[in-house]
C-alpha positions in Angstrom: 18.2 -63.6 38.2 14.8 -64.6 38.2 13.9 -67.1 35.5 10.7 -67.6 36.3 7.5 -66.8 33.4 4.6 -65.3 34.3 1.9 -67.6 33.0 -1.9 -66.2 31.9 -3.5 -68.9 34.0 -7.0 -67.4 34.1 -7.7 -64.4 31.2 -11.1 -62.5 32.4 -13.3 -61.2 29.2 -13.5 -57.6 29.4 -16.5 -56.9 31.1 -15.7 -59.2 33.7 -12.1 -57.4 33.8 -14.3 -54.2 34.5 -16.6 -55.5 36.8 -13.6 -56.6 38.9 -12.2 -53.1 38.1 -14.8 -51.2 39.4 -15.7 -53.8 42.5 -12.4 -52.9 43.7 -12.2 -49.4 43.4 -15.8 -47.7 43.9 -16.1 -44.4 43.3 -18.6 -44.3 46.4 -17.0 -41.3 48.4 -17.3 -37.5 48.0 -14.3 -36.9 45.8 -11.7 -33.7 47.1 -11.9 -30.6 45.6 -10.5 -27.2 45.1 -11.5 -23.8 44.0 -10.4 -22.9 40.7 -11.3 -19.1 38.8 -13.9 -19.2 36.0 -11.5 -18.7 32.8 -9.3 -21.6 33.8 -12.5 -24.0 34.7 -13.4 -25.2 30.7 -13.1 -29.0 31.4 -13.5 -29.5 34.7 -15.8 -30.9 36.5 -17.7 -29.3 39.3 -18.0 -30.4 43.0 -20.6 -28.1 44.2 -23.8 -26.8 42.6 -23.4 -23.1 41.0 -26.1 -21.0 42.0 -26.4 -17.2 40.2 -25.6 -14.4 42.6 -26.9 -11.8 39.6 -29.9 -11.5 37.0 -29.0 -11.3 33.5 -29.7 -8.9 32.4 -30.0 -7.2 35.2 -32.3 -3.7 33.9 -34.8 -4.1 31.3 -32.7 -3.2 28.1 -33.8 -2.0 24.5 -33.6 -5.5 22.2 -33.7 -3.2 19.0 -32.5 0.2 17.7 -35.4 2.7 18.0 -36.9 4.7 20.9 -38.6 3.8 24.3 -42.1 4.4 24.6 -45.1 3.7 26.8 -47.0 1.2 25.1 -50.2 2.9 26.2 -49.1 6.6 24.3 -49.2 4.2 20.9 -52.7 2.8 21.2 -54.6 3.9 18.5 -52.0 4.3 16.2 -52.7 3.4 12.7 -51.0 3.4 9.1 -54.3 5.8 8.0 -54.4 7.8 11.5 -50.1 8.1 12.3 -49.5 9.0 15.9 -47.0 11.8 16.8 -44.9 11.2 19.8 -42.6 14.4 21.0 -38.7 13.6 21.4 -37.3 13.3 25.4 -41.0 13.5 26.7 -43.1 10.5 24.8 -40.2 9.1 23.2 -36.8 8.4 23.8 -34.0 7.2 21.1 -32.3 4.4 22.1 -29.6 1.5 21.2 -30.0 -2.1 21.4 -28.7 -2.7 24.9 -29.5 0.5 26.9 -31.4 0.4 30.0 -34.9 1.9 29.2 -36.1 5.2 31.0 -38.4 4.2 33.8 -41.6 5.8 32.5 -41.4 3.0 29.2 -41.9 -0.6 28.7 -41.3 -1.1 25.2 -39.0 -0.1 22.1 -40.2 0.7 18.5 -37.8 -0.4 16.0 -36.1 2.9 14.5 -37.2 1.3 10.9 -41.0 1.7 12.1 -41.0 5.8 12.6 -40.9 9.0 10.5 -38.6 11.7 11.9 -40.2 15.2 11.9 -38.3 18.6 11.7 -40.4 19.9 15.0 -39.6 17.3 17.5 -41.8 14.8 16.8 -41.4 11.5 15.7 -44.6 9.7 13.2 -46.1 5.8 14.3 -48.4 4.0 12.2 -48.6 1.1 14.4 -49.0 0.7 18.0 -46.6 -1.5 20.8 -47.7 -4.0 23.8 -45.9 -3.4 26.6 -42.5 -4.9 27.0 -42.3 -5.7 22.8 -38.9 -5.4 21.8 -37.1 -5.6 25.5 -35.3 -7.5 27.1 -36.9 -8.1 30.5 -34.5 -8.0 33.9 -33.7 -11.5 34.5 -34.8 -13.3 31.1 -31.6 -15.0 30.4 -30.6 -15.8 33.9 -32.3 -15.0 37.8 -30.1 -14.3 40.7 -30.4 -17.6 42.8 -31.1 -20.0 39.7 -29.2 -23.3 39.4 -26.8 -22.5 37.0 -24.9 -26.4 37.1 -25.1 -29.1 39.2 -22.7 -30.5 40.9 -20.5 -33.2 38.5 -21.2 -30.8 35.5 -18.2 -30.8 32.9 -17.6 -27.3 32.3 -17.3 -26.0 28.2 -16.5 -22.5 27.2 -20.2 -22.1 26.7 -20.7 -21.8 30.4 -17.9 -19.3 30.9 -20.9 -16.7 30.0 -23.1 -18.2 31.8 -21.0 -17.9 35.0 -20.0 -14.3 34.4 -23.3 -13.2 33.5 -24.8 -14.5 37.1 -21.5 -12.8 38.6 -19.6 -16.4 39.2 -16.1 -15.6 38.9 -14.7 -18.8 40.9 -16.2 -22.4 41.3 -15.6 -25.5 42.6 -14.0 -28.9 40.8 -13.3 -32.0 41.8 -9.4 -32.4 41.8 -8.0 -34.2 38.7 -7.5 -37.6 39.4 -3.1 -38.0 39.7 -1.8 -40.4 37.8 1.9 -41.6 38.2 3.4 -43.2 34.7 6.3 -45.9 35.4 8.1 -47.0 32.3 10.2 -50.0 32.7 12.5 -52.5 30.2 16.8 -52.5 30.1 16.0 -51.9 26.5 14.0 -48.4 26.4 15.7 -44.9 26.4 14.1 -41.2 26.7 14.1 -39.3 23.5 16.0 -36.5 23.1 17.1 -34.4 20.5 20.7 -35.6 18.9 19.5 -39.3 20.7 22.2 -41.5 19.4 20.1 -45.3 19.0 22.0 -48.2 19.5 20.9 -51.8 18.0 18.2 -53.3 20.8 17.4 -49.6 21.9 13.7 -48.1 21.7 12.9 -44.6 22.0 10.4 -44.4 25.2 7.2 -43.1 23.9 4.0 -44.8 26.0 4.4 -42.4 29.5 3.9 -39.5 27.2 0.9 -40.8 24.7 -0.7 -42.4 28.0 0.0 -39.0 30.0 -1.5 -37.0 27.1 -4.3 -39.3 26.9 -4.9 -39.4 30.9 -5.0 -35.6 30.3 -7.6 -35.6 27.4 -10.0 -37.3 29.9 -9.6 -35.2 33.0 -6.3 -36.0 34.8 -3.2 -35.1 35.5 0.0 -37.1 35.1 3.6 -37.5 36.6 6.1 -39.8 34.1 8.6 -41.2 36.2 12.2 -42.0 34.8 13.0 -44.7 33.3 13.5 -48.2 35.4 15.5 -51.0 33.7 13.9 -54.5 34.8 14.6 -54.2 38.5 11.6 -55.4 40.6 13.3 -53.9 43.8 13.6 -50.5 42.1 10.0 -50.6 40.7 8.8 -51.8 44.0 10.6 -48.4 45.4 9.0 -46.2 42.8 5.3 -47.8 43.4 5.6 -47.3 47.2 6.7 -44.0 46.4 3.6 -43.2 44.3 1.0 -44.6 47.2 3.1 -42.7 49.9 2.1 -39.3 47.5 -1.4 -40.0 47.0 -1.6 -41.0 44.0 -5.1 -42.2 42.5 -3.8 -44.5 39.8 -0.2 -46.1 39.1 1.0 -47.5 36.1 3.8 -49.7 35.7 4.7 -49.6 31.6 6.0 -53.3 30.4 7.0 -56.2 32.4 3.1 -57.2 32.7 3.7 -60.4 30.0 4.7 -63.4 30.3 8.4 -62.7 30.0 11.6 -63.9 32.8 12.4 -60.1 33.1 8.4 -58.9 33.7 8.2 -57.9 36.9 5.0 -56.2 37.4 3.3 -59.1 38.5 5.7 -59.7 41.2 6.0 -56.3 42.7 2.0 -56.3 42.8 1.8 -59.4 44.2 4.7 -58.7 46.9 3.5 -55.1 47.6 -0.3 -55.5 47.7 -2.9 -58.2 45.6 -3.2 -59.1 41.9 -7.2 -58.7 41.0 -6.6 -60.1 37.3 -4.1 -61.1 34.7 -4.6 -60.9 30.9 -7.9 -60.3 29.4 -9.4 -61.4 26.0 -8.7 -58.8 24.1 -5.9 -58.0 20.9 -4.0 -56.0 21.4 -3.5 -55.6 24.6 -4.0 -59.0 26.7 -1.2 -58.9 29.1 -2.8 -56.2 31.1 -2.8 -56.7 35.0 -4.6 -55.1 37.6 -3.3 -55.2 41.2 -4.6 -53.3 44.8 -1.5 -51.5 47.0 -3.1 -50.0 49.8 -6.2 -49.2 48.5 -4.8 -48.1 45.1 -5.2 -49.1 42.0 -2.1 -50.6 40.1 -2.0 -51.3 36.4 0.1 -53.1 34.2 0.4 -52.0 31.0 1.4 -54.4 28.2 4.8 -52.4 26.7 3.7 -52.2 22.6 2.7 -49.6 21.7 -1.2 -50.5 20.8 -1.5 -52.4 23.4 -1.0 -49.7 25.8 -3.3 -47.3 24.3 -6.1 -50.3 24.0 -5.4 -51.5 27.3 -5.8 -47.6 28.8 -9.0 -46.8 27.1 -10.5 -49.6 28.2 -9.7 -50.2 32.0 -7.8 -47.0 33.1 -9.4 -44.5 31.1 -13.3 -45.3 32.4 -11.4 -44.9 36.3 -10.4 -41.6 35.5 -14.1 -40.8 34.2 -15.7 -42.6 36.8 -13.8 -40.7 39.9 -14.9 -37.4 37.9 -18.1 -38.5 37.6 -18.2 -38.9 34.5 -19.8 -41.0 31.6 -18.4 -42.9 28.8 -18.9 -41.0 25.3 -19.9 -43.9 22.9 -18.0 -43.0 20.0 -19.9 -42.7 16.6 -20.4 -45.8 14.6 -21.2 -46.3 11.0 -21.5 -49.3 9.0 -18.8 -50.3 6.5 -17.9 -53.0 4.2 -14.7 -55.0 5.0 -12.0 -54.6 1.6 -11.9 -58.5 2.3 -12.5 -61.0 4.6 -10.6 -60.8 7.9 -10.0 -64.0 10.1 -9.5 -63.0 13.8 -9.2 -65.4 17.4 -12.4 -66.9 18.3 -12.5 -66.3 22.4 -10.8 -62.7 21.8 -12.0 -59.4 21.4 -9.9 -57.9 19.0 -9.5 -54.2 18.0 -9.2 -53.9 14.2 -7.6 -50.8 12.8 -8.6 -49.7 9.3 -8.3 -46.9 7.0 -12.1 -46.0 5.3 -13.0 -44.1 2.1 -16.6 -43.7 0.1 -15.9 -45.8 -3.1 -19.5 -45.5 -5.1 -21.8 -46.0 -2.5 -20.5 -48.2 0.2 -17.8 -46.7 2.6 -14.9 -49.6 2.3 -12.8 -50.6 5.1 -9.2 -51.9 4.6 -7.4 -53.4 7.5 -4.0 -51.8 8.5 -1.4 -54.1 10.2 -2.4 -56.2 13.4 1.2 -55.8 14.9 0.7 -54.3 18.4 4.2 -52.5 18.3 3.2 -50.8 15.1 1.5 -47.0 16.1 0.8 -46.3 12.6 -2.0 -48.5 12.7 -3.7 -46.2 14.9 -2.1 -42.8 13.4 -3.3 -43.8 10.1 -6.7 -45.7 11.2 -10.0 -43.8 10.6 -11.8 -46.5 12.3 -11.8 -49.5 14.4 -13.8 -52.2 14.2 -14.5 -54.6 17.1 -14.7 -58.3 16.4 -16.5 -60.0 19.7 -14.4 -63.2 21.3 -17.5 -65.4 19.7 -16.5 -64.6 15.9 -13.7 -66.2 13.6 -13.2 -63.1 11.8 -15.4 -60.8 9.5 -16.7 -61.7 6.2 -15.8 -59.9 2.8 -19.2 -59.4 1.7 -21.0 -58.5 5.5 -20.8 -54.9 6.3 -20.0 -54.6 9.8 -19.7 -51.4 12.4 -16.6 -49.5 12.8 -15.9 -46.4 15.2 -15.0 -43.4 14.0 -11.5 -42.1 15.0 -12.2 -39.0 12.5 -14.7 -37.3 11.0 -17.3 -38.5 8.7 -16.7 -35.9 6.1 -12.8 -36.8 5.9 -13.8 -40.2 5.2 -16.4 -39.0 2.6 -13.8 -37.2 1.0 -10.5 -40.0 0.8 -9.1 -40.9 -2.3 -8.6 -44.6 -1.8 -5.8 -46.1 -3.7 -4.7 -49.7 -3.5 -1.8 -51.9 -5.1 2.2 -51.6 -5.4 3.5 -48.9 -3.4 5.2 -45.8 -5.1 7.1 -43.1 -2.6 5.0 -40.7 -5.4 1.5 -41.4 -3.8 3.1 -40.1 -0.3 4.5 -37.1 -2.1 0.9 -36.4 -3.9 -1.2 -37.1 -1.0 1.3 -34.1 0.7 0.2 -31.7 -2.7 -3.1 -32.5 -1.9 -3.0 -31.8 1.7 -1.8 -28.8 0.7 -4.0 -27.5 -1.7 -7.0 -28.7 -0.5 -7.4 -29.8 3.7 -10.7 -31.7 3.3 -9.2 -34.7 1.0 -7.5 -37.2 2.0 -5.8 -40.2 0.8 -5.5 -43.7 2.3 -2.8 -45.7 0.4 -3.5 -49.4 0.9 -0.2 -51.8 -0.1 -0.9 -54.9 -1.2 0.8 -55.6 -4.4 -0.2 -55.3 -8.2 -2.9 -58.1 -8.6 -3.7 -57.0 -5.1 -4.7 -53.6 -6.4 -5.9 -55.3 -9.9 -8.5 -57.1 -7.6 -9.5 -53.9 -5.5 -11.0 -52.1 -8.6 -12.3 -55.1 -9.7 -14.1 -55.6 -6.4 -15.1 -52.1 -6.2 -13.2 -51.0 -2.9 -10.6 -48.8 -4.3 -10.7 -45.6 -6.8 -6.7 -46.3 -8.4 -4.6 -49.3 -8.1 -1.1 -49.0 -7.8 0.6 -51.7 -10.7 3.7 -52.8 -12.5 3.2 -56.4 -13.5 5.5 -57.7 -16.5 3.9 -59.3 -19.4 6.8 -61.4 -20.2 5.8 -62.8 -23.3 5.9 -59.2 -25.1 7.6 -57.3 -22.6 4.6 -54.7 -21.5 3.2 -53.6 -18.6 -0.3 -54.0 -17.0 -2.3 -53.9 -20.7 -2.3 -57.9 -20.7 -3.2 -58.4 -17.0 -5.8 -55.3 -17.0 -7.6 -56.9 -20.6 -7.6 -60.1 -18.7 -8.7 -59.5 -15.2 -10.4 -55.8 -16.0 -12.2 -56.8 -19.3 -15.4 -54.4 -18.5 -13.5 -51.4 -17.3 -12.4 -48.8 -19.9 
């Protein structure tokens, strides 16, 4: 077996991780496409400019309820000299919509006549021609650029195709993405899955395919490999010999005796970079197998997700053509001061919540196995590789992971833990979908100091006043003294 350790002998920042990234693989060549129809095209990006083959509308139409005149017959009208106009010869009822006879260019609104018993209808003001009509062509004119080529297509431009009678168009393929899990220790989950001590449910293929599909691609989970470099060699070749655009081998990328990533890119094609400053995530590795690009992706659970969004998720974008959505920031003050790694970029997860007038941020755990920190996480803040950590009393910018107005509206309670704030935040949920609550655990003086600091609305707390045998009335009259 081989003992040997990968070792991180030279961790690239980021940016120079990307500029290696995107050095290697150039997205420099006219990207394949295929013809897709209209109602299945909302999200994909076009190949080939989409020019209108009909006007929209294509007859001048009545834009009101009324009838269709010509503008000239009104002249002269006035509210102390009415105009009659006879019914079928001067004047034509018509429906917002309808084409207009061809001896009219204009529509009085049904509100502006009197209706006479004879066959006449009464004016008191006259028209210009084409008021209240919607001219052939106004929205759209046969042989306009609808899109460019590399739009992203949204359900808005579903109408806009139809209407100029586009009922297929081209996309650039998705870019294929083939998902390797590795590790002895991992197992699929299945209903009635019977877990064994050392076992791990397999989840990264399918959170790193849903997220490959959320920005454009497509994705192919392979089974599961136990820590076999021969048999994830065989799976890799496999994926280059089906055109695939992007591989990516799931654990082994550390520093372990039993990673094996390394060694299969190494043997099969080059290694372009090992380990980046980042947390989570730093074991990612990049390698080049004929001409493909091959990632490693650290096997926590966070660290896959942070290492995907930030090497393999701008690929997919930039083979679509796409640009990178900066996500929204907003400022926010830390709960309390946050040490961090100088020399790494770290990710922080935390849970936000308006408390008076600040919106607080309290850290959630830094453990890159634990996926609650980014299922519970409203934000994240980014602490740059020159910085020892965050300061209590600096507010700082954190990216939005939802929106604002859930975070205006979080109850944020800190302190002991009670099973009861999970059941009420559940009643809440259910009787009202805008609130929120972000429980924050860490302990009774914890929470004691959270309403003292003003960055929590309730404290969770169950301290024992020995000397009289109480609860919380001591520690609140000695630590609370100004708060009622």
């Amino acid at each position: 077996m081989n003992k040997e350790r990968n070792i991180f002998l030279e961790k690239q920042t980021i940016k120079k991780a990307l500029e290696i990234l995107f050095n290697n693989f150039p997205v420099n060549k006219k990207p394949e496409s295929e013809t897709v129809a209209v109602v299945d095209s909302v999200k994909r990006v076009l190949s080939k400019p989409v020019f209108a083959k009909l006007s929209s509308p294509c007859f001048h139409s009545a834009a009101m309820d009324g009838i269709a005149v010509l503008s000239k017959s009104t002249f002269g009208a006035h509210e102390f000299s009415p105009k009659q106009l006879e019914i079928d010869k001067d004047a034509f009822y018509i429906n917002t919509g309808q084409i207009i006879p061809g001896n009219t260019n204009a529509v009085i609104m049904i509100e502006h006549i009197n209706e006479k018993d004879s066959g006449f209808v009464e004016i008191e003001s006259p028209v210009v021609p084409w008021q209240n009509v919607r001219k052939m062509g106004e929205d759209i004119v046969a042989t306009q650029l609808l899109f460019p080529r590399n739009h992203k297509i949204t359900p808005y431009c579903i109408g806009a195709l139809f209407s100029g009678g586009i009922y297929f168009v081209d996309v650039i393929k998705k870019p294929k993405i083939l998902i390797i899990p590795t590790g002895r220790e991992i197992v699929a989950p299945e209903e009635n899955i019977n877990i064994k001590p050392g076992q791990i449910i397999e989840t990264n293929s399918y959170v790193l395919g849903k997220l490959a599909e959320s920005a454009g691609g497509s994705y192919t989970g392979n089974s599961i490999i136990e820590d076999d470099p021969e048999k994830i060699e065989k799976a890799v070749k496999s994926g280059i010999s089906n055109k695939y655009d992007i591989i990516l081998i799931i654990g082994g990328s550390s520093a372990g005796s039993k990673d094996f990533a390394k060694q299969v890119i190494e043997k099969t094609g080059s290694l372009l970079f090992h380990g980046v400053t980042m947390m989570p995530g730093k074991p990612v590795l990049l390698g080049s197998v004929k001409d493909t690009p091959v990632f490693g992706i650290p096997g926590y659970q966070v660290s896959a997700i942070v290492a995907f969004e930030q090497f393999v998720q701008p690929l997919v974008l930039n083979i679509l053509k796409q640009q990178r959505i900066d996500p929204v920031q907003i400022k926010v003050h830390p709960a309390r001061k946050i040490p961090s790694k100088i020399g790494v970029t770290e990710f922080l997860r935390v849970k936000l919540g308006r408390v008076g007038k600040k919106i607080v941020a309290t850290p959630l755990k830094k453990s890159a196995g634990c996926i609650t920190s980014l299922t519970e996480a409203s934000g994240i803040i980014k602490i740059t590789n020159n910085a020892e950590g965050i300061s209590a009393d600096t507010p700082v910018f954190a990216n939005l992971l939802k929106p604002l107005n859930l975070v205006e509206n979080t109850i944020v309670i800190a302190g002991s833990h009670d099973n009861t704030i999970d059941l009420l935040s559940d009643l809440i949920k259910e009787k009202d979908n805008s609130i929120s609550v972000s429980s924050n655990h860490i302990g009774s003086m914890g929470g004691l100091m959270a309403i003292k600091k003003g960055v929590a609305h309730i404290a969770g707390s169950h301290l024992l006043d020995t000397s009289n045998g109480s609860y919380n009335i001591s520690y609140i009259k000695k630590y609370l003294p100004d708060i009622n």
